[in-house]
N, C-alpha and C positions, 0 to 999 in steps of 0.2 A: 089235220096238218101233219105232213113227213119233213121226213130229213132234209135239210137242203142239199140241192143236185151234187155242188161243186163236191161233197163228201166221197162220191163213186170216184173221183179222180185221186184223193188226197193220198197224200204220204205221208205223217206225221214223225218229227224229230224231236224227243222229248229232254229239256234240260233244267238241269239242276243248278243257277246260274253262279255259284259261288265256286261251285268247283268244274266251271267249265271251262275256263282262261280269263289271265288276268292282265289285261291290258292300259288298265292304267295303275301303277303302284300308287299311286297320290292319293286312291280312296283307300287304300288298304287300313284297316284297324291296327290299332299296337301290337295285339297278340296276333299277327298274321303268321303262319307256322309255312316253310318251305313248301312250294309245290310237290304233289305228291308225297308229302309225310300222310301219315294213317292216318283216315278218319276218324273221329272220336266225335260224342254228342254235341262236343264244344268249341272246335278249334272252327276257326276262321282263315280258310285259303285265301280270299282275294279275289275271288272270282267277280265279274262286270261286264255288263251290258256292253262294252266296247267289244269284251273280249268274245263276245257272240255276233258281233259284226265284223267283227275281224277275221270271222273263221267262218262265213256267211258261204265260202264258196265250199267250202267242205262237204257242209249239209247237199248243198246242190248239184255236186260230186255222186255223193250217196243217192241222191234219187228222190232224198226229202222235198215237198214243198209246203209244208203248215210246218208250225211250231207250237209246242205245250212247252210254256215256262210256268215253274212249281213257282211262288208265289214272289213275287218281287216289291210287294209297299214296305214302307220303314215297319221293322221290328229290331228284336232284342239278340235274335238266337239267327246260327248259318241257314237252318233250312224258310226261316220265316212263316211257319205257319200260325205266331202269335203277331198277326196285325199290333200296331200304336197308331198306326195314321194311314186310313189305306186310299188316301188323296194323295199320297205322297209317293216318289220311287226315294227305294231303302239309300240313303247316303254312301255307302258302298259299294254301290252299283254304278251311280252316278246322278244324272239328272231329268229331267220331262226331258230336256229338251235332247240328252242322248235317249231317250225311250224313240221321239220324235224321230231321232237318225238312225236307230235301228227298223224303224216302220217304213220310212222311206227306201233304206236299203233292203229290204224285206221286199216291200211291191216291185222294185225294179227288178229283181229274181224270181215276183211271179211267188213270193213265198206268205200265207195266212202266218196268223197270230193267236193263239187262244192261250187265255189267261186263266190263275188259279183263282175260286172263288170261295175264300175261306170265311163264310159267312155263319158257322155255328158257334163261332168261340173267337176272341180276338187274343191279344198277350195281356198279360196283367200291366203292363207301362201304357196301352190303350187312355188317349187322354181321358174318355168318359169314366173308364172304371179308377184311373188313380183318383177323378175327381171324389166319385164312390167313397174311396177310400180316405178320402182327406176329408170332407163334409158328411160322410154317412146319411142317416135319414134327411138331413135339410139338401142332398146333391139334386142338380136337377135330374141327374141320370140314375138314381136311384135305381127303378124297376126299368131299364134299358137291361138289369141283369137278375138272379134271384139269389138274395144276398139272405141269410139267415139271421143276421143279428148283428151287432156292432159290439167293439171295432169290428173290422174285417180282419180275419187272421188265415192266415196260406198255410199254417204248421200248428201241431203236427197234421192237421186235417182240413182242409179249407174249410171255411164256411158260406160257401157260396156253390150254387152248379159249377164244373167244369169240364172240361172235356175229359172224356175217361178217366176224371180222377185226376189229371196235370194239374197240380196249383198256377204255374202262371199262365193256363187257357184259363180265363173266366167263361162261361157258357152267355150267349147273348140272351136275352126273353126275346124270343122273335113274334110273340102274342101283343108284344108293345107297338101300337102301328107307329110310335117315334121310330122303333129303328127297323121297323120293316121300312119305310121313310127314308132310313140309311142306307140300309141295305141297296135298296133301290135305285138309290140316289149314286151311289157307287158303281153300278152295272152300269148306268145311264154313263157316266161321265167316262169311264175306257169304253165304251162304246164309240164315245164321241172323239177321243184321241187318237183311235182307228182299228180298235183291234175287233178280231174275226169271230168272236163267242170265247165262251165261257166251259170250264170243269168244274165241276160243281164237288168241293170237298166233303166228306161223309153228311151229304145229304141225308142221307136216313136219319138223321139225330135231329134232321126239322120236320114238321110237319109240313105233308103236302099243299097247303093250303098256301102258305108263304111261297114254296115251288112254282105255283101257280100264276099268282101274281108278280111271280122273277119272269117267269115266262112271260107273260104281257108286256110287261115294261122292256125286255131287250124286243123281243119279235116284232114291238111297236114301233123298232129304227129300223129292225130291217129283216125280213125275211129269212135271211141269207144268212143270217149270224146263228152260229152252232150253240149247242149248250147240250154238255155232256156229261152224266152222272157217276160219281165215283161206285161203283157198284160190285161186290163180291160174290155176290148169290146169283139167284134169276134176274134177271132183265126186264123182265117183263111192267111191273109194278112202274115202271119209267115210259115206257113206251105208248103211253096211252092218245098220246100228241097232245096234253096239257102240263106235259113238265116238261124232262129234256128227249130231244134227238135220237138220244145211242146212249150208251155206256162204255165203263169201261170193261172188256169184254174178259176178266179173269175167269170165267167158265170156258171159254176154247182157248186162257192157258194152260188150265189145269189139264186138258184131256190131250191138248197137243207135247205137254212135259209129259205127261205118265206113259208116252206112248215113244216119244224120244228120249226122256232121260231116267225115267225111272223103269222103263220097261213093266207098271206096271198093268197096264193094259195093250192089247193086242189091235193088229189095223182093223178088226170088227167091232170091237169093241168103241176105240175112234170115231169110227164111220158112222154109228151108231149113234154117236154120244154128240156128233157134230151136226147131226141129219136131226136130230132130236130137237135140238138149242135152233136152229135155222126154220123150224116149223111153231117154235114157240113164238119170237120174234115178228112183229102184226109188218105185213107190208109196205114197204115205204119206210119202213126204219132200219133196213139190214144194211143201208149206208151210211149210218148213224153209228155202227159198232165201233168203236177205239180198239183194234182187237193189238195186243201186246204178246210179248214173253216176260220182260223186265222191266222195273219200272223203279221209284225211291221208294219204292214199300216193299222189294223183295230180293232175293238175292240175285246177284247176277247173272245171263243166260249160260255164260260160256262154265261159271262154279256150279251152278243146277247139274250141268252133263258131267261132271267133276273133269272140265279140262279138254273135254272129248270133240275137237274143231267140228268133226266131220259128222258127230252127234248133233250136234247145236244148227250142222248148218240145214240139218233136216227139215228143224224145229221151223227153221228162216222160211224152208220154201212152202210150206205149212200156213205160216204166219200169214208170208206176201198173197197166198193161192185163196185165200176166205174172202166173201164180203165184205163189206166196212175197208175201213181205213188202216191199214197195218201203220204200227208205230214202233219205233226203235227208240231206246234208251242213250243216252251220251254215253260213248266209250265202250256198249255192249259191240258196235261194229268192229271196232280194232281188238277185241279182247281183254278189256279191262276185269280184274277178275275182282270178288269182294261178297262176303257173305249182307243178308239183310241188316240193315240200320244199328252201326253209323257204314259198315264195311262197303254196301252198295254205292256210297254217294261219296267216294272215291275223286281225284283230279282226273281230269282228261288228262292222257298223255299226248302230247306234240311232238314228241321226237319220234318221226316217222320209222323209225329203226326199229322201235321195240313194238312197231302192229304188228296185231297177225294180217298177213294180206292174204291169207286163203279166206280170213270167215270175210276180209273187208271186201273182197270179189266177187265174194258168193252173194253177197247180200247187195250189191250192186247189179247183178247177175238179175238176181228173182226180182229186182224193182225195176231194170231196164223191161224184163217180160213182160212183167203185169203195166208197164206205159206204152207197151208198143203193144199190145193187145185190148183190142175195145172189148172181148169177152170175160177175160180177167179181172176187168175193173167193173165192169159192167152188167156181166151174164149173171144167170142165176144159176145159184151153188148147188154140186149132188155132190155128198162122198161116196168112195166107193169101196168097198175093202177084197183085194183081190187074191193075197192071200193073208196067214195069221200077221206076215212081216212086211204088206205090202197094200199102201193104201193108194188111191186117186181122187182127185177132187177136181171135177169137171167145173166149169164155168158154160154157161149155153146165154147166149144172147142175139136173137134172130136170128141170122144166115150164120153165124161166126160161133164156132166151139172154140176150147182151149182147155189144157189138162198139166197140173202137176200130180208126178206119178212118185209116189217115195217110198224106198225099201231101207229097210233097217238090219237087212241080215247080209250077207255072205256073199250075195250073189243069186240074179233069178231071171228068166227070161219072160213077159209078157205080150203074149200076142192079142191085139188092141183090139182086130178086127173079131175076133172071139166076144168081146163084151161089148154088149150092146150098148152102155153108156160111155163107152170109147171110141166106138166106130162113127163114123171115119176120121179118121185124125191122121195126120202125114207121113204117118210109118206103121206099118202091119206091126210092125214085132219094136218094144222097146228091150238095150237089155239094159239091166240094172247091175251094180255092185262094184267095185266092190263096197264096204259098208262106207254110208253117208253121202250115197250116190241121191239125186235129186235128178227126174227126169222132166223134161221142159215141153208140151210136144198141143202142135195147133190143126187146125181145122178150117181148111180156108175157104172164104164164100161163094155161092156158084161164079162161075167165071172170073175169078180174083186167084190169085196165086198166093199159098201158104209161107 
């Protein structure tokens, strides 16, 4: 079993939903701090599911059609990834029933849904674990967690697993088949309120074995539904078609940053490094990639290039021109700038005044190409490195080529019909430069016009 199809089409718009607009003030928390004050571990914007309906046409503006929202059931803390109830949308967000209005106005735009599935660890307010903590050995949820000893104490060291060490993540026993039970039982039910798969949070901290049988239980509604693993290293390990899809594809960010923002690899190097990763990847999952620049785990794309639009937008045409699903980060389009956690997860800004509209055009630019190109989305990947400052990434899908060509230097002239994995494409000679030029260039089918 591969990827499902619709993934070759997708465009994903990734958000952060507390600091992405706040549209109804009446779920706002007491300590709500001004839009746009600095992020910090703890503060609370106000951010709600309204305010990502309300700004539905934006996304669709950009070229997005799926959504990655980072975890939305009631918890404790802004980013939520300490579940209390994960039957429930978080009170500050709003209700099922605006989940409901955002899913409706979602398909009427033609727009997926994919959710976070933070199934390694829940918040210490989790009803099962405060039960834990209130009843000790006589709770029923006892071994739902691996609790050391009673009472249960958070300080100075917990005594129970948690994640990395967090006291309020308690770690689930997912060896419990009660809450693999849960677990399950939870996939099943957003499945059923409509949404389009699943991202699977540091998955590596469960055993495959539970992956497995997550896999069953969603793929058993539908085919069709994604599920995607948070992954930093190789890929590979996921792709086996008994866990997830794709991943998330932080290995062609690394190599597409060190080539854009750090300079510290060369377009051979790249080419190399991307031709490498695209042959490890088993067939039928290279539409399953989530491939990114920035995400809530990292710094922002446009602080990576330290500020450099025309650095960054390289990165963009890079991003858009790979396999898989290229994804954008809230606010990385207009230039929101912020070092990693809490700096990246920053408010959208709405006053249209203060974007950049060279990176917001450019990245509407590379998403309009890659929809109006079935090889783009569709063809199969070669890089190419043409010189140290100058790489190509061909797309080939039956009668139909297509090519983004990107130079990082000064200025350079390419003539297409010279390489063989260029030729023919709609112009002998591209020229490039000056720096952060991105060249757009197609291949049209016999008898069709380019």
């Amino acid at each position: 079993m591969t990827a499902p199809d619709w993934l070759a089409d997708a465009v994903f718009y990734q958000i952060f939903p507390e600091r992405f607009a706040n549209a109804d003030p009446s779920l706002d928390p007491q300590n709500v701090v001004p839009w746009g004050s600095t992020p910090t571990p703890d503060n609370f914007f106000g951010g709600d599911l309204q305010g990502i309906i309300d700004h539905l046409d934006h996304i669709v503006a950009l070229g997005a059609n799926a959504l990655y929202l980072t975890p939305i059931f009631e918890a404790d803390t802004n980013h939520r990834y300490d579940a209390k109830d994960y039957f429930s949308i978080d009170h500050r967000l709003g209700t099922l029933e605006t989940f409901h209005a955002l899913m409706a106005e979602c398909r009427a735009r033609g727009i997926r849904i994919v959710l976070d599935a933070v199934l390694n660890h829940c918040g210490d307010g989790h009803w099962a674990f405060a039960d834990v903590v209130e009843n000790e050995a006589d709770s029923a949820y006892v071994n739902w967690f691996s609790v050391e000893g009673f009472p249960v104490t958070a300080h100075p060291t917990p005594n129970y697993r948690t994640c990395s060490g967090c006291y309020y993540l308690p770690k689930w026993n997912a060896y419990n088949p009660e809450v693999r039970h849960h677990h399950l039982d939870v996939a099943r039910y957003w499945i059923d309120q409509g949404i389009d798969g699943w991202r699977l949070d540091v998955p590596y901290f469960i055993n495959h074995t539970f992956w497995r049988e997550f896999r069953t239980a969603v793929k058993g509604k539908s085919e069709d539904l994604y599920i995607v693993a948070e992954e930093w290293r190789s890929p590979v390990e996921w792709l086996q078609g008994d866990t997830a899809d794709g991943t998330m594809n932080y290995t062609a960010r690394d190599l597409i940053l060190g080539f854009t923002a750090d300079g510290g690899i060369d377009a051979s190097a790249l080419a190399a490094g991307l031709n490498a990763l695209h042959a490890e990847i088993p067939a039928g999952f290279h539409r399953g990639m989530l491939n990114l620049l920035g995400s809530h785990d990292t710094e922002r794309v446009l602080t990576r290039h330290a500020g450099d639009v025309e650095a960054a937008l390289l990165s963009y045409a890079l991003l858009f021109s790979l396999e898989g699903a290229p994804m954008v980060y809230y606010g990385d389009e207009v230039g929101l700038t912020g070092d990693n956690d809490p700096g990246c997860r920053g408010a959208m800004p709405w006053n249209e005044e203060s974007w950049n509209t060279r990176l917001l055009d450019g990245i509407r630019t590379f998403a309009a190409f890659r929809a109006h190109q079935p090889a783009m989305r569709r063809g199969r990947q070669t890089a190419v490195a043409l010189d140290a400052d100058t790489i190509a990434i061909v797309r080939s899908g039956g009668d139909e080529r297509a090519a983004v060509i990107v130079h990082r230097g000064e200025g350079t002239t390419v003539d297409t019909a010279s390489i063989p994995e260029l030729a023919p494409l709609d112009a002998d000679t591209v020229v490039l430069g000056p720096l952060g030029t991105a060249s757009l260039a197609t291949a049209a089918s016999p008898g069709s016009s380019a």
